[in-house]
N, C-alpha and C positions, 0 to 999 in steps of 0.2 A: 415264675419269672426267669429262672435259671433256664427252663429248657426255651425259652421264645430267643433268651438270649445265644444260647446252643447253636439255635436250627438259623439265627440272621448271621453269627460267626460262618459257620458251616457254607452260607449262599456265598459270604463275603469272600470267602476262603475263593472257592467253585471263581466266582467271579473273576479274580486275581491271576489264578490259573489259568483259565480261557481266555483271558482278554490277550497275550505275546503271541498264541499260536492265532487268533480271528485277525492281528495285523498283519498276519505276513502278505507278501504281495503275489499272488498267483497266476499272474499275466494272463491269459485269454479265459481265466476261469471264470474271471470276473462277472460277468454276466450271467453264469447260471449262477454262482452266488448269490448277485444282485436279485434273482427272481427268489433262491429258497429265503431269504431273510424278508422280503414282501410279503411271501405267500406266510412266513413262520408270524412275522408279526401282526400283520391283519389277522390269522387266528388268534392270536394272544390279547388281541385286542378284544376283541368281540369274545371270546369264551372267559377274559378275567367281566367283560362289564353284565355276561347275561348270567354268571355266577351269582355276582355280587348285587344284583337286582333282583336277580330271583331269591335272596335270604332278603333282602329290603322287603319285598312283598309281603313274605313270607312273615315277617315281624312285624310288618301294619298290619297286614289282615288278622295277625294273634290278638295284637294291641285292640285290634275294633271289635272282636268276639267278646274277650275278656269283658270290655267297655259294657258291650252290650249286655253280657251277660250279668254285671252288675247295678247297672239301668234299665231295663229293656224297653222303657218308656223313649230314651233317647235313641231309637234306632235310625229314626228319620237322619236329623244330621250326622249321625257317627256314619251311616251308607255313603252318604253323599260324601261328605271328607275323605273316605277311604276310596273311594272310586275319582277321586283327585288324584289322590297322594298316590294311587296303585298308577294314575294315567301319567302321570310324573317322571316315576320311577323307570317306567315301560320306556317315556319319551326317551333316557337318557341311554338306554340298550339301543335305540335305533339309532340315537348321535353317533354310537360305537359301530354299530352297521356300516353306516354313513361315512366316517372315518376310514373303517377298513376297506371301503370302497375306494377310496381317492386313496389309500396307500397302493393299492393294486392297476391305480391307473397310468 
């Protein structure tokens, strides 16, 4: 617990620090600014959601092996279920696609 606490200190910290120097006002830079925090956050976007779906996956598809491997009579629906829940999971990586598209547009 101590170190989760540590390392969200440590961002807070980070954060505190950068936030006086990102206001300042840079007159005609503005706009290639404007493009790097576009291009930074439409990545940010899409590589935190295809992360975080890809361990999603990765823990249904555990969850339906295990299943099976303790039923293996139930394969019929545990398949099906997981081939849901994986089409799901998938769908909300392409929201973040999708997202990061209209950020960039």
């Amino acid at each position: 617990m101590s170190r989760k606490f540590a390392i969200m200190a440590l961002v807070l910290v980070a954060i505190a620090v950068a936030a006086p120097a990102m206001a300042q006002d840079h007159g005609a830079a503005d706009e290639t600014s404007k493009d790097w925090w576009q291009y930074g956050s439409a990545a940010f976007a899409i590589g935190i959601a295809a992360a975080f779906g890809a361990l999603g996956q990765a823990k249904g598809l555990a969850a339906a092996c295990e299943a099976i491997g303790r039923n293996p009579g139930a394969v019929g629906p545990i398949r099906i279920t997981m081939i849901i829940g994986l089409a799901l999971i998938e769908s909300l990586v392409i929201y973040a696609l999708i997202i990061a598209f209209l950020i960039l547009a």
